[in-house]
N, CA, C and O atoms as a Tripos MOL2 file, in Angstrom:
@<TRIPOS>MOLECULE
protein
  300   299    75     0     0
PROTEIN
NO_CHARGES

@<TRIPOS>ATOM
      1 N          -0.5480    9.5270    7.9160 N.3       1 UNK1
      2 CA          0.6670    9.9650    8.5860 C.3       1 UNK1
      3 C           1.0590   11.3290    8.0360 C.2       1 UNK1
      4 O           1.2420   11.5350    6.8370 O.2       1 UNK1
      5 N           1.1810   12.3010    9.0490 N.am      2 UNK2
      6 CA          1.8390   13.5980    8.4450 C.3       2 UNK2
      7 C           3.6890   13.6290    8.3570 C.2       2 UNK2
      8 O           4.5560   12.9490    8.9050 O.2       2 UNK2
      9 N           3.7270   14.8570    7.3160 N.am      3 UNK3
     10 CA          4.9670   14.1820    6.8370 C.3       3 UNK3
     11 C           6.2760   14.7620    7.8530 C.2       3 UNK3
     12 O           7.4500   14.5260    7.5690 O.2       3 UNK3
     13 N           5.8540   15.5670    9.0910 N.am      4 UNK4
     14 CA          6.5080   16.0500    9.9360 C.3       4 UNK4
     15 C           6.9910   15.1250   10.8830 C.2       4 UNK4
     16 O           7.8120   15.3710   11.7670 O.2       4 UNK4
     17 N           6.2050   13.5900   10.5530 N.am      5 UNK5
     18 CA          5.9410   12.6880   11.6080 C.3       5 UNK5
     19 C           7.1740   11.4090   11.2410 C.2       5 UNK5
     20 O           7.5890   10.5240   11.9890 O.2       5 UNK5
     21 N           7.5390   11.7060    9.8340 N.am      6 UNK6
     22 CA          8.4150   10.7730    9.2880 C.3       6 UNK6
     23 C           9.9400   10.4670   10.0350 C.2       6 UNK6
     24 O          10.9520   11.1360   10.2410 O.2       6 UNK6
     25 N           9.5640    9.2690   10.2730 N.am      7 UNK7
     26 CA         11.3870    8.9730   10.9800 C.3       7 UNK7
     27 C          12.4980    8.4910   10.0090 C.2       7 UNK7
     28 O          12.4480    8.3440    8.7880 O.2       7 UNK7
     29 N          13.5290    8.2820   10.8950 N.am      8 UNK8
     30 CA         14.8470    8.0820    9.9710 C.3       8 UNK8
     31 C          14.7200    6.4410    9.3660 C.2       8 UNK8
     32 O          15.5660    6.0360    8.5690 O.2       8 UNK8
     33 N          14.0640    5.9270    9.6310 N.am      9 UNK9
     34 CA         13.7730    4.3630    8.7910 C.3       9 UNK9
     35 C          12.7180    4.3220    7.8870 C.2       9 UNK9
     36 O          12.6770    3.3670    7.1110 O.2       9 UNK9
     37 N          11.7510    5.2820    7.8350 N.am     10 UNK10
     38 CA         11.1100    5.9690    7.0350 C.3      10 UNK10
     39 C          11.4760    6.2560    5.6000 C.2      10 UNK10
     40 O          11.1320    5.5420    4.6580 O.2      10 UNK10
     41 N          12.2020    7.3590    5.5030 N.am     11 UNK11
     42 CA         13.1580    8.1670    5.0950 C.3      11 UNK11
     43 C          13.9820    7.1980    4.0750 C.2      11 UNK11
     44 O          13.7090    7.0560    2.8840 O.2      11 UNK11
     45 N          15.0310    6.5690    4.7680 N.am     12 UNK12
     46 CA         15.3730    5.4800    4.4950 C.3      12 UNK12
     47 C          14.8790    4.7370    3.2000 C.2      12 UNK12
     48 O          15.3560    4.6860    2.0670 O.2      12 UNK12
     49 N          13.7430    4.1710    3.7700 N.am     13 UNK13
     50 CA         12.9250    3.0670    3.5310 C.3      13 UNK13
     51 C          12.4000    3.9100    2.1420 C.2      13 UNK13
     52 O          12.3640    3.3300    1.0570 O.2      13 UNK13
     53 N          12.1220    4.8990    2.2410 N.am     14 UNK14
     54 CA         11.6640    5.9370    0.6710 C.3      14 UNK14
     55 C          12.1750    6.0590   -0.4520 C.2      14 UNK14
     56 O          11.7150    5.8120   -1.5680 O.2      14 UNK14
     57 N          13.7650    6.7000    0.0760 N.am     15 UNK15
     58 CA         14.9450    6.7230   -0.7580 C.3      15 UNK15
     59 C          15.3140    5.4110   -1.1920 C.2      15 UNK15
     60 O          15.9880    5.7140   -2.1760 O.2      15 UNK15
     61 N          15.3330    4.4070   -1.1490 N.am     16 UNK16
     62 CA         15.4540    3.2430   -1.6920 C.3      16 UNK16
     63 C          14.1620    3.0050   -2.5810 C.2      16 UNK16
     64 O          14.4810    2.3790   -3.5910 O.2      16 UNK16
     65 N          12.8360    3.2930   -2.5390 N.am     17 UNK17
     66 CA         11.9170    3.4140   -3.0760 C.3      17 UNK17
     67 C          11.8190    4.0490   -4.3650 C.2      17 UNK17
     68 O          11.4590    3.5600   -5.4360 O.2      17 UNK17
     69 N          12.2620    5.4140   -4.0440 N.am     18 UNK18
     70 CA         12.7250    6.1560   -5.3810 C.3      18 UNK18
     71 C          13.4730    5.9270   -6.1280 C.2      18 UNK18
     72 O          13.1960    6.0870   -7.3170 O.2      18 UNK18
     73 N          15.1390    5.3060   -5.6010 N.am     19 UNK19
     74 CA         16.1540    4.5250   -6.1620 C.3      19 UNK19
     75 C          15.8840    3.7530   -7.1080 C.2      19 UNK19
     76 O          16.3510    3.9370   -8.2320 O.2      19 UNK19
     77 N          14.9450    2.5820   -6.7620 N.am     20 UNK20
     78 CA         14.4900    1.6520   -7.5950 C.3      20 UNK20
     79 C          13.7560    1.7990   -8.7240 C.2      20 UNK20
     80 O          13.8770    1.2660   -9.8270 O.2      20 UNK20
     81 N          12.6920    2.8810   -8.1530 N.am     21 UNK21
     82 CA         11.6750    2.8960   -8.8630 C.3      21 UNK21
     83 C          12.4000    3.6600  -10.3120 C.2      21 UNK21
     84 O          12.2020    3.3190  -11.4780 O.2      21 UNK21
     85 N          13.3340    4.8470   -9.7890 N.am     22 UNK22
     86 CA         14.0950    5.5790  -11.4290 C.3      22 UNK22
     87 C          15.0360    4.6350  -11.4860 C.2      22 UNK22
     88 O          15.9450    5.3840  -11.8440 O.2      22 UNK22
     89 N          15.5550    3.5590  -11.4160 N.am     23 UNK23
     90 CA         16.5540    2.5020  -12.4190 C.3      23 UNK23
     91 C          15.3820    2.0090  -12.7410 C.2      23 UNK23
     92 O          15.1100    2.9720  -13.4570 O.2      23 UNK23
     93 N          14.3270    1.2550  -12.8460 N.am     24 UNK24
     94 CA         13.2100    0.7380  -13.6760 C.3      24 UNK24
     95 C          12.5680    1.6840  -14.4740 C.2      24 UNK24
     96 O          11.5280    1.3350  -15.0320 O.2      24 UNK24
     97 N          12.9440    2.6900  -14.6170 N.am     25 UNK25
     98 CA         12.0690    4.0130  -15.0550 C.3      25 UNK25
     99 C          12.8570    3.8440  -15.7090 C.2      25 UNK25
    100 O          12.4760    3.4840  -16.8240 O.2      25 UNK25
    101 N          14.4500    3.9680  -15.5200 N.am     26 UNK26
    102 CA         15.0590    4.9230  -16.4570 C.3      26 UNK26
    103 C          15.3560    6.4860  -16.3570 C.2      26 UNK26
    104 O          15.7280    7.1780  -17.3040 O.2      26 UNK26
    105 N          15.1430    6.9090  -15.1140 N.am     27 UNK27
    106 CA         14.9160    8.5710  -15.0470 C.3      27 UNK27
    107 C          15.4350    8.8040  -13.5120 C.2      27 UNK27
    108 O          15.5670    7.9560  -12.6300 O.2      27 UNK27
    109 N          15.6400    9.9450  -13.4720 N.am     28 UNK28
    110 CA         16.3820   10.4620  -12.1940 C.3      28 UNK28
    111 C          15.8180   10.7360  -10.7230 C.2      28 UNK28
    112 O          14.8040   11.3910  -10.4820 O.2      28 UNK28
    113 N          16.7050   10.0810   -9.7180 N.am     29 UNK29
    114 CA         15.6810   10.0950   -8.5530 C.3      29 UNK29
    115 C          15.2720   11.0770   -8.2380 C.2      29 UNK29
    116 O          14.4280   11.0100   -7.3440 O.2      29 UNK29
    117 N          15.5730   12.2740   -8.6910 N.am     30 UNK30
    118 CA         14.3070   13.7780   -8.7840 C.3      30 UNK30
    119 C          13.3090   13.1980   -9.3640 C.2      30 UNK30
    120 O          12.2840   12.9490   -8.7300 O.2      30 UNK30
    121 N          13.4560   12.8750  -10.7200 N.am     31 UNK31
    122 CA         12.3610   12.7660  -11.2020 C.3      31 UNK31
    123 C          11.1990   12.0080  -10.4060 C.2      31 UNK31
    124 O          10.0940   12.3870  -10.0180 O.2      31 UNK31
    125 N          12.0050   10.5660  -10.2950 N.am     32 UNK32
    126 CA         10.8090    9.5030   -9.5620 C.3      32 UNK32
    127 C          10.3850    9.6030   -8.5050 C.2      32 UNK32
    128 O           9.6340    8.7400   -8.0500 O.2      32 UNK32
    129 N          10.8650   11.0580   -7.5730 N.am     33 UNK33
    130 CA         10.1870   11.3770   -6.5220 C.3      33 UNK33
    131 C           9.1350   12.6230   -6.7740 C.2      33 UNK33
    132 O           8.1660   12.8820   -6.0600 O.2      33 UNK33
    133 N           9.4700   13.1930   -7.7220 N.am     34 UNK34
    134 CA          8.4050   14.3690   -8.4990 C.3      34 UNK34
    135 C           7.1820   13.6530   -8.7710 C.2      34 UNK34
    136 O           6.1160   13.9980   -8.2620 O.2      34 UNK34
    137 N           7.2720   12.8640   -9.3990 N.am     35 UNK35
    138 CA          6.5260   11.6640  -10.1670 C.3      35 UNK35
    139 C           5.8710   11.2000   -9.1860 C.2      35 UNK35
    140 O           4.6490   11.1840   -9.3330 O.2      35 UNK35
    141 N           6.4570   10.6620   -7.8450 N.am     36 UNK36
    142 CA          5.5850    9.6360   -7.2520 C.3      36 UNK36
    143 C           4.6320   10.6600   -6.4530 C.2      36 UNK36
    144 O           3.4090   10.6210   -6.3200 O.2      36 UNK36
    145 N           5.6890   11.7060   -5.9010 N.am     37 UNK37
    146 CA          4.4480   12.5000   -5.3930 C.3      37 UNK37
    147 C           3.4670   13.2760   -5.8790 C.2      37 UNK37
    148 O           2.4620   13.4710   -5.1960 O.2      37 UNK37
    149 N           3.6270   13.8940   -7.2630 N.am     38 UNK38
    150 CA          2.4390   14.2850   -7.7610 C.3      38 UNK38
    151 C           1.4340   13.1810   -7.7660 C.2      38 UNK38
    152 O           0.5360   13.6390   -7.0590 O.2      38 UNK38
    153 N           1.0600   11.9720   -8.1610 N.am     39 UNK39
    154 CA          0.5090   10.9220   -8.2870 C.3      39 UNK39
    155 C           0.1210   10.1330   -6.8860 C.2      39 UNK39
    156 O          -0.2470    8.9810   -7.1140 O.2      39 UNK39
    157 N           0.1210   10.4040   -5.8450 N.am     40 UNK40
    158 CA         -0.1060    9.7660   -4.6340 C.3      40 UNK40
    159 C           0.3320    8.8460   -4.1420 C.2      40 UNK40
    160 O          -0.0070    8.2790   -3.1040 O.2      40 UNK40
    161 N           1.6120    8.4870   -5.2910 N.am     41 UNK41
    162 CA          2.0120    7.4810   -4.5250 C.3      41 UNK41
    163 C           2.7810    7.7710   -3.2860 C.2      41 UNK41
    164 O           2.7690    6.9460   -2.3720 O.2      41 UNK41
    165 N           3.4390    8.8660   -3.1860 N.am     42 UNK42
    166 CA          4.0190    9.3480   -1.8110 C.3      42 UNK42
    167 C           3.3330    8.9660   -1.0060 C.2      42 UNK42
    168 O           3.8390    8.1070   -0.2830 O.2      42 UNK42
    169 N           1.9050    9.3620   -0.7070 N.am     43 UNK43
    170 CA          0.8140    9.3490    0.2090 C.3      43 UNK43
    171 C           0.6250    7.9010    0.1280 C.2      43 UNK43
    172 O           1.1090    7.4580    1.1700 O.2      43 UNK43
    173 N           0.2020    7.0090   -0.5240 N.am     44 UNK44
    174 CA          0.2780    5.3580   -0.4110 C.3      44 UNK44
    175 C           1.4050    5.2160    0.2280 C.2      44 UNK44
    176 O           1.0730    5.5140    1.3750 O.2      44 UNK44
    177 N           2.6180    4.9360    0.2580 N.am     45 UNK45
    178 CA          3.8810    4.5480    0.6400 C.3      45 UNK45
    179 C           3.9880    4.7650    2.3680 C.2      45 UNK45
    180 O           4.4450    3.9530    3.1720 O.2      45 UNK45
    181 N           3.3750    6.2190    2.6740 N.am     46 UNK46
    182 CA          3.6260    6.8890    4.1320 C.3      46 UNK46
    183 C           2.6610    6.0910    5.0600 C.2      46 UNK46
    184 O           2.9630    5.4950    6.0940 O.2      46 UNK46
    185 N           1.3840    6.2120    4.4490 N.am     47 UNK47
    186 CA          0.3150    5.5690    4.9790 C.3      47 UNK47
    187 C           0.3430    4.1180    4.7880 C.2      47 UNK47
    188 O          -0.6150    3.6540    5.4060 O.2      47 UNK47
    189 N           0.8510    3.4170    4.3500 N.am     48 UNK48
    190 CA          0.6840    2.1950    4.5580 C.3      48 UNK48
    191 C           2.3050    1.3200    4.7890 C.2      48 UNK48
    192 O           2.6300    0.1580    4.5460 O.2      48 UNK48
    193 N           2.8280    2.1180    5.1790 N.am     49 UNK49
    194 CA          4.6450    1.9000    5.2520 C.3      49 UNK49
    195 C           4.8390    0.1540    6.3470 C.2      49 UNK49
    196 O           5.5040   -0.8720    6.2010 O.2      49 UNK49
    197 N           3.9560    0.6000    7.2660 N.am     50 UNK50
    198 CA          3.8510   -0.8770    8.3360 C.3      50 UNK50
    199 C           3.5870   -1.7430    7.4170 C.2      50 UNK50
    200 O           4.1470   -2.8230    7.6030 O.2      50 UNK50
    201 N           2.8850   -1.6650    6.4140 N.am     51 UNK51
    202 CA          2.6980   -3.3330    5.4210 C.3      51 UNK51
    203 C           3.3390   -2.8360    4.5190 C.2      51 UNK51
    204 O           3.4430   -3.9030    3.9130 O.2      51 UNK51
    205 N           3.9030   -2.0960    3.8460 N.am     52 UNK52
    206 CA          5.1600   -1.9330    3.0900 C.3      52 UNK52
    207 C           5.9850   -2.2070    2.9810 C.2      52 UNK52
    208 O           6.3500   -2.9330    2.0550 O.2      52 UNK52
    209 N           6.8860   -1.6500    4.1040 N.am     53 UNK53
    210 CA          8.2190   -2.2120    4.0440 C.3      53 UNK53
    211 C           8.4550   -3.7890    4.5490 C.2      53 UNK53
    212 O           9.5160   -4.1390    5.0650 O.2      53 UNK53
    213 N           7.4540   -4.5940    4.3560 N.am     54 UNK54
    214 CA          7.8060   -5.9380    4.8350 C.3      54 UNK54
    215 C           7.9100   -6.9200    3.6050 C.2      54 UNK54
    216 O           8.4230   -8.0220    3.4110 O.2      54 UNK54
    217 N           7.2470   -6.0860    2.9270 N.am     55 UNK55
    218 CA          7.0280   -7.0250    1.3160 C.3      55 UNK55
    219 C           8.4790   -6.4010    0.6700 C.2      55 UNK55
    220 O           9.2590   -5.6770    1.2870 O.2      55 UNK55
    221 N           8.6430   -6.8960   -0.8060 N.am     56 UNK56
    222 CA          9.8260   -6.9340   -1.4210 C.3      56 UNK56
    223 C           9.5990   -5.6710   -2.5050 C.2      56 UNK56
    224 O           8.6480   -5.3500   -3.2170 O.2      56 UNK56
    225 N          10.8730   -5.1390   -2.2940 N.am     57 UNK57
    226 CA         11.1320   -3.8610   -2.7960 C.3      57 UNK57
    227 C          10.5280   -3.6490   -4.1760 C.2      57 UNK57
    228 O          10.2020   -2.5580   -4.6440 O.2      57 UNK57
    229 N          10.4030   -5.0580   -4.8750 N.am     58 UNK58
    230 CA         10.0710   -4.6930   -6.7070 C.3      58 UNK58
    231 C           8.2430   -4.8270   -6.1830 C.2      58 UNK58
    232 O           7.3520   -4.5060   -6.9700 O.2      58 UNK58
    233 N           8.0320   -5.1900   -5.1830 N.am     59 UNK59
    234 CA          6.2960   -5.6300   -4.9470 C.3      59 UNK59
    235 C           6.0380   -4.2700   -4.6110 C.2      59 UNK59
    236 O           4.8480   -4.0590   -4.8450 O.2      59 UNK59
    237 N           6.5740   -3.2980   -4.1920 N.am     60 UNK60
    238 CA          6.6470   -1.8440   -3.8740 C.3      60 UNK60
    239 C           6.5050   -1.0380   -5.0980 C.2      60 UNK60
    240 O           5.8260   -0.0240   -5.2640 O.2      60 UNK60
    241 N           7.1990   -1.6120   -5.8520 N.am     61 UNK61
    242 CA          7.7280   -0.0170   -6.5680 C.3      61 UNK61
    243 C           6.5690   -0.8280   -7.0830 C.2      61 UNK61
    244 O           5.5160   -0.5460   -6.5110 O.2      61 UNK61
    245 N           6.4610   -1.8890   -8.1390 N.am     62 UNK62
    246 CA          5.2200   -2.1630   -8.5730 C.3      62 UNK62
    247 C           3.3360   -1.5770   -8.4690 C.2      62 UNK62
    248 O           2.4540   -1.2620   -9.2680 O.2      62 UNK62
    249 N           3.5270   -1.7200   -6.7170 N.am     63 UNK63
    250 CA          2.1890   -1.2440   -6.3220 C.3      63 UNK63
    251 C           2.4990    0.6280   -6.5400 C.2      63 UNK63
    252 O           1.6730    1.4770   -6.8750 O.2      63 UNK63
    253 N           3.3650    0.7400   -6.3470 N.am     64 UNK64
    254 CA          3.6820    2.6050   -6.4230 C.3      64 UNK64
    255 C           3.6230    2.9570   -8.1630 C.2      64 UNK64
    256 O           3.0750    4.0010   -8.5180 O.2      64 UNK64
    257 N           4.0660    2.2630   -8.9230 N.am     65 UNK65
    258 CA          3.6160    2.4480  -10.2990 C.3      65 UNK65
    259 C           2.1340    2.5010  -10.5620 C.2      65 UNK65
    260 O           1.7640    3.4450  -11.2610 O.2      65 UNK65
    261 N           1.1070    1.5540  -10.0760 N.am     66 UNK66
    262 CA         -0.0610    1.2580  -10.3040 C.3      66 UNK66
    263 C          -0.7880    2.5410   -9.3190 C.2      66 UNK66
    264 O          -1.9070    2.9460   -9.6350 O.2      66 UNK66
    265 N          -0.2350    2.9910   -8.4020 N.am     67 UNK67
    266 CA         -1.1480    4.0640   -7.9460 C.3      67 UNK67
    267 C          -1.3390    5.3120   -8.2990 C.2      67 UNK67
    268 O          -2.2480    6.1380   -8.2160 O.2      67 UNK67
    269 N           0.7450    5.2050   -9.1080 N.am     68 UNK68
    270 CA          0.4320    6.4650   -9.9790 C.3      68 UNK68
    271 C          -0.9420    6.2720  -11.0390 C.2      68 UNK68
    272 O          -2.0510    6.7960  -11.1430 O.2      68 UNK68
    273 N          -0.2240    5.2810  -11.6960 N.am     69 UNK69
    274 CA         -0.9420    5.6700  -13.1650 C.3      69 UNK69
    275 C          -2.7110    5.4200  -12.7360 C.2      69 UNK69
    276 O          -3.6470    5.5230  -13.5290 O.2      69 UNK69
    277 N          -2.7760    5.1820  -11.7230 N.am     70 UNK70
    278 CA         -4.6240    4.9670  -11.6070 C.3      70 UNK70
    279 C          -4.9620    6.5160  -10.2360 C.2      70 UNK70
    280 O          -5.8240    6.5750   -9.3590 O.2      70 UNK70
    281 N          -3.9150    7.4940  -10.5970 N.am     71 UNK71
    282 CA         -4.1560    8.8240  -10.8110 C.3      71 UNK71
    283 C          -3.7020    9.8930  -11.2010 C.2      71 UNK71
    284 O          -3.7650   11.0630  -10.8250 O.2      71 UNK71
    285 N          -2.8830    8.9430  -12.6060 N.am     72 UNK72
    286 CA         -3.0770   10.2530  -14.2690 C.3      72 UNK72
    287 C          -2.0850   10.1490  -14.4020 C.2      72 UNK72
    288 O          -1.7370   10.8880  -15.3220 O.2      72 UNK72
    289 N          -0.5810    9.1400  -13.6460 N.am     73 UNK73
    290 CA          0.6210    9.2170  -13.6200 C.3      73 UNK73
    291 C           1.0090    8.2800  -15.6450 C.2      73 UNK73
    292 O           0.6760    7.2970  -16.3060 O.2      73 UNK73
    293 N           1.4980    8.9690  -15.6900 N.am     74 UNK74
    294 CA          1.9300    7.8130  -17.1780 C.3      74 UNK74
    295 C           3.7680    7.6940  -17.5540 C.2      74 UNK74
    296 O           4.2890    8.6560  -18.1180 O.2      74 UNK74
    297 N           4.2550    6.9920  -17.3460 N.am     75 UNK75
    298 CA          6.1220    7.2780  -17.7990 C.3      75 UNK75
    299 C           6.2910    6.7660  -18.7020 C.2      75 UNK75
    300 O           7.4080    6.7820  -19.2210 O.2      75 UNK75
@<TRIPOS>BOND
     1     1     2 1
     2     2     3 1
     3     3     4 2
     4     3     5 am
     5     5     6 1
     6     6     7 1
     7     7     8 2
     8     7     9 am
     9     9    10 1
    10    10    11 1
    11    11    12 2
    12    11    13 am
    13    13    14 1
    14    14    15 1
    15    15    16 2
    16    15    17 am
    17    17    18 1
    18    18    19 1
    19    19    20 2
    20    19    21 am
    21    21    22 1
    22    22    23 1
    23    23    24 2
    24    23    25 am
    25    25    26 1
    26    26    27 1
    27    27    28 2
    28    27    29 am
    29    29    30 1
    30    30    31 1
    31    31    32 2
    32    31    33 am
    33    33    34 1
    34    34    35 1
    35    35    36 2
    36    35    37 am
    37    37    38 1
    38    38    39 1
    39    39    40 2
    40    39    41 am
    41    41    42 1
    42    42    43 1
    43    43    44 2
    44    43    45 am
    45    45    46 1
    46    46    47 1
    47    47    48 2
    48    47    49 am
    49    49    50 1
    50    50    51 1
    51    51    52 2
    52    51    53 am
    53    53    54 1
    54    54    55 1
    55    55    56 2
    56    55    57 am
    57    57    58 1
    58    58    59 1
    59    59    60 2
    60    59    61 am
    61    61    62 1
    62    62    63 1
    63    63    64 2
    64    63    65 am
    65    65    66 1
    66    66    67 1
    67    67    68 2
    68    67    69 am
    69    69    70 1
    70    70    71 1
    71    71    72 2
    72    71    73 am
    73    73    74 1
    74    74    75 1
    75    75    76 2
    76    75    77 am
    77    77    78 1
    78    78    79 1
    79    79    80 2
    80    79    81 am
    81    81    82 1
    82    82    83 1
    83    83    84 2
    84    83    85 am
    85    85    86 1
    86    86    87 1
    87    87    88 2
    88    87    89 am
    89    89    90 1
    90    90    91 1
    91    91    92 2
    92    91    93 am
    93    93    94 1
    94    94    95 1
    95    95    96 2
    96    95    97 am
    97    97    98 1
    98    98    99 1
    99    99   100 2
   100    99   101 am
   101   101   102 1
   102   102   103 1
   103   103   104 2
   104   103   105 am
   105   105   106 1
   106   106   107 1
   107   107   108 2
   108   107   109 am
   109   109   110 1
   110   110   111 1
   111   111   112 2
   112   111   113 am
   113   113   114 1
   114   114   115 1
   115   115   116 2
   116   115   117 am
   117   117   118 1
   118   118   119 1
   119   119   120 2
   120   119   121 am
   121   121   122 1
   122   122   123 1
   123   123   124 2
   124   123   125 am
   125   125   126 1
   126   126   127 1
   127   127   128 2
   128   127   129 am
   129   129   130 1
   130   130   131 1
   131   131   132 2
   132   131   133 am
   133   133   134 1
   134   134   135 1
   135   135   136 2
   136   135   137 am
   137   137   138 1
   138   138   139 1
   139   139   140 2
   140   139   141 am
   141   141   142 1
   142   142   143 1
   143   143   144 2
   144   143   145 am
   145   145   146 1
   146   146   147 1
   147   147   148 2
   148   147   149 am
   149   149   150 1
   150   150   151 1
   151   151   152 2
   152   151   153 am
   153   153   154 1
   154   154   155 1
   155   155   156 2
   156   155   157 am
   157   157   158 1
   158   158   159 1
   159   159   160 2
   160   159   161 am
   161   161   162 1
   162   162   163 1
   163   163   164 2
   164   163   165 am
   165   165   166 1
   166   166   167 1
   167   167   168 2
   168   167   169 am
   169   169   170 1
   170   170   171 1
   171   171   172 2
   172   171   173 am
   173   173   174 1
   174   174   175 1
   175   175   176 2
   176   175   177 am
   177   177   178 1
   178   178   179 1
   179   179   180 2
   180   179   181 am
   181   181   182 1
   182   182   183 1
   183   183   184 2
   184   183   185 am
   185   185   186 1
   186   186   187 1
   187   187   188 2
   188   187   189 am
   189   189   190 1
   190   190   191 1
   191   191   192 2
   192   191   193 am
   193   193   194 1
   194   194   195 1
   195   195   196 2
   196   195   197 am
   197   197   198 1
   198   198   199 1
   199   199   200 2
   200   199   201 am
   201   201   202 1
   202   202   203 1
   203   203   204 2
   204   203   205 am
   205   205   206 1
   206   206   207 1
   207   207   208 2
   208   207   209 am
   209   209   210 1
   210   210   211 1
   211   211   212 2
   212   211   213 am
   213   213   214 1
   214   214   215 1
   215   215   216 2
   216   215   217 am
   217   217   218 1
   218   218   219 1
   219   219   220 2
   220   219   221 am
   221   221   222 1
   222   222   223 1
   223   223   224 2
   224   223   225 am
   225   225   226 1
   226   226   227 1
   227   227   228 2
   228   227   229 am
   229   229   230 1
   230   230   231 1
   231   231   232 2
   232   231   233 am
   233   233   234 1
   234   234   235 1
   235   235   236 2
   236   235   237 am
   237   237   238 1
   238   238   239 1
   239   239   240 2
   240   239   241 am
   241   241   242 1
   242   242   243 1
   243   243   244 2
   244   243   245 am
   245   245   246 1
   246   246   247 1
   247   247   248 2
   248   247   249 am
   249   249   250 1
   250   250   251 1
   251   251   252 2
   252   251   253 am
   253   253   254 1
   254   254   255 1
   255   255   256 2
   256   255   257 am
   257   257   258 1
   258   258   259 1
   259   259   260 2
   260   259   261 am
   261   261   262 1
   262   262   263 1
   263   263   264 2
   264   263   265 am
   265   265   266 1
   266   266   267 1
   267   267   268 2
   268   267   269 am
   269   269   270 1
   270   270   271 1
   271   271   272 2
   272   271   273 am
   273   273   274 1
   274   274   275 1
   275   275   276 2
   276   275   277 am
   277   277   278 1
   278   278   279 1
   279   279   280 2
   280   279   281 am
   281   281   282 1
   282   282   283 1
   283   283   284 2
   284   283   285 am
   285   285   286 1
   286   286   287 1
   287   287   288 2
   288   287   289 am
   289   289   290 1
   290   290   291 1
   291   291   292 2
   292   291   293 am
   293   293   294 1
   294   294   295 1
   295   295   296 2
   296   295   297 am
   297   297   298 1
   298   298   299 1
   299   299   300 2
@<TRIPOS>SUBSTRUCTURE
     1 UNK1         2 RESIDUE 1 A UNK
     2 UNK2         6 RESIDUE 1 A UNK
     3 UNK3        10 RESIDUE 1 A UNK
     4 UNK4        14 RESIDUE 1 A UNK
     5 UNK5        18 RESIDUE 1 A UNK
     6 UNK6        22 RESIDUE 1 A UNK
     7 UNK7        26 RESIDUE 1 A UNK
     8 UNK8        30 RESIDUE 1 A UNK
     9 UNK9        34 RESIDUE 1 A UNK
    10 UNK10       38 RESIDUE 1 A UNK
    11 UNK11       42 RESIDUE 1 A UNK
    12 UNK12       46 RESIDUE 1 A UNK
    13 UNK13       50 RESIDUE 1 A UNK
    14 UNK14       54 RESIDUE 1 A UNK
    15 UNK15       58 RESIDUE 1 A UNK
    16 UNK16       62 RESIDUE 1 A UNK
    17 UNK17       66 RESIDUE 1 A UNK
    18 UNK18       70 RESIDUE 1 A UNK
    19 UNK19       74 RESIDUE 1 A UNK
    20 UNK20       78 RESIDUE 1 A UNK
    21 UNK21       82 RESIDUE 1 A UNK
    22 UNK22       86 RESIDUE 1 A UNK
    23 UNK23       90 RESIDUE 1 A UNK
    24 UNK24       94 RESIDUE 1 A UNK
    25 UNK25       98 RESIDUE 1 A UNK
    26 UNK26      102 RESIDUE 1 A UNK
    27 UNK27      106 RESIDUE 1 A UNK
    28 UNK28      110 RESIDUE 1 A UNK
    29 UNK29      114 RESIDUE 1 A UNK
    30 UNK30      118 RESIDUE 1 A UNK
    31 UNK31      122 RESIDUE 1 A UNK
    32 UNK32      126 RESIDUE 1 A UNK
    33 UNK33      130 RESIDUE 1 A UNK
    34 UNK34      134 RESIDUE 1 A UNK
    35 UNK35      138 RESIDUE 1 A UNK
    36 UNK36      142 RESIDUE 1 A UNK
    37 UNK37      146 RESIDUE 1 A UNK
    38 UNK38      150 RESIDUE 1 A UNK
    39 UNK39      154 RESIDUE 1 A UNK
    40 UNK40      158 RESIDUE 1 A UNK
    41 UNK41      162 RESIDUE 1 A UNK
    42 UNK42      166 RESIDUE 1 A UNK
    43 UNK43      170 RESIDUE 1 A UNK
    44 UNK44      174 RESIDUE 1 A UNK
    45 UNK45      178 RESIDUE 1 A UNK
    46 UNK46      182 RESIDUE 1 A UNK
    47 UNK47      186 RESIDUE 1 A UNK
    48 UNK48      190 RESIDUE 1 A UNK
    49 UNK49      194 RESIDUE 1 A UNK
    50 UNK50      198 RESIDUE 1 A UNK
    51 UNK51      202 RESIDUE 1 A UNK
    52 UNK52      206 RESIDUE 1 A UNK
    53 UNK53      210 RESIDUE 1 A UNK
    54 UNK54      214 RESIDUE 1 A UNK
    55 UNK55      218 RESIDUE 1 A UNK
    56 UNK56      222 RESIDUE 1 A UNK
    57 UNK57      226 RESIDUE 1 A UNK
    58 UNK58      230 RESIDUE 1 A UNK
    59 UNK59      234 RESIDUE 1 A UNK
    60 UNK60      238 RESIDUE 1 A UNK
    61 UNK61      242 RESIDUE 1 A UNK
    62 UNK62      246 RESIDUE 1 A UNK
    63 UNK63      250 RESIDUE 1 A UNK
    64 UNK64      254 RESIDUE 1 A UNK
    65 UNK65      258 RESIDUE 1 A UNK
    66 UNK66      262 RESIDUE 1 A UNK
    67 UNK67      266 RESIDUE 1 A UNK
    68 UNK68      270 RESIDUE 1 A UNK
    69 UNK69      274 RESIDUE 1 A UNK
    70 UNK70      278 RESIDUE 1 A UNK
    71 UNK71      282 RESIDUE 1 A UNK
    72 UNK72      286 RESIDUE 1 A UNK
    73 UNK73      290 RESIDUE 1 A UNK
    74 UNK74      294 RESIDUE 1 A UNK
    75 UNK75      298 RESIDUE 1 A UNK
């Protein structure tokens, strides 16, 4: 999915992503969106958003932790 292509439930659906993911971090939703996108997890999240957003938000940030760090992400 290109990111020109992103809709408002999308969007949405992200920012809650990041939300979560920096209160489990500990760090600021700049940060955990710096973070996720250097590391691909941006790109996991966009591309696979149809089986994403159906599962539970901590099963998310979970799989978005593991994609960082299995490309170089470490917090």
């Amino acid at each position: 999915m290109n990111q020109s292509s992103i809709n408002k439930q999308e969007i949405n659906y992200l920012v809650l992503i990041f939300n979560e993911f920096a209160k489990l971090h500990n760090i600021s939703i700049l940060e955990a969106y710096q973070y996720i996108s250097q590391y691909k997890g941006l790109e996991f999240l966009l591309e696979f958003y149809d089986v994403n957003h159906t599962l539970s938000t901590d099963d998310v940030v979970d799989d978005v932790a593991a994609i960082c760090a299995q490309n170089g992400g470490a917090l």
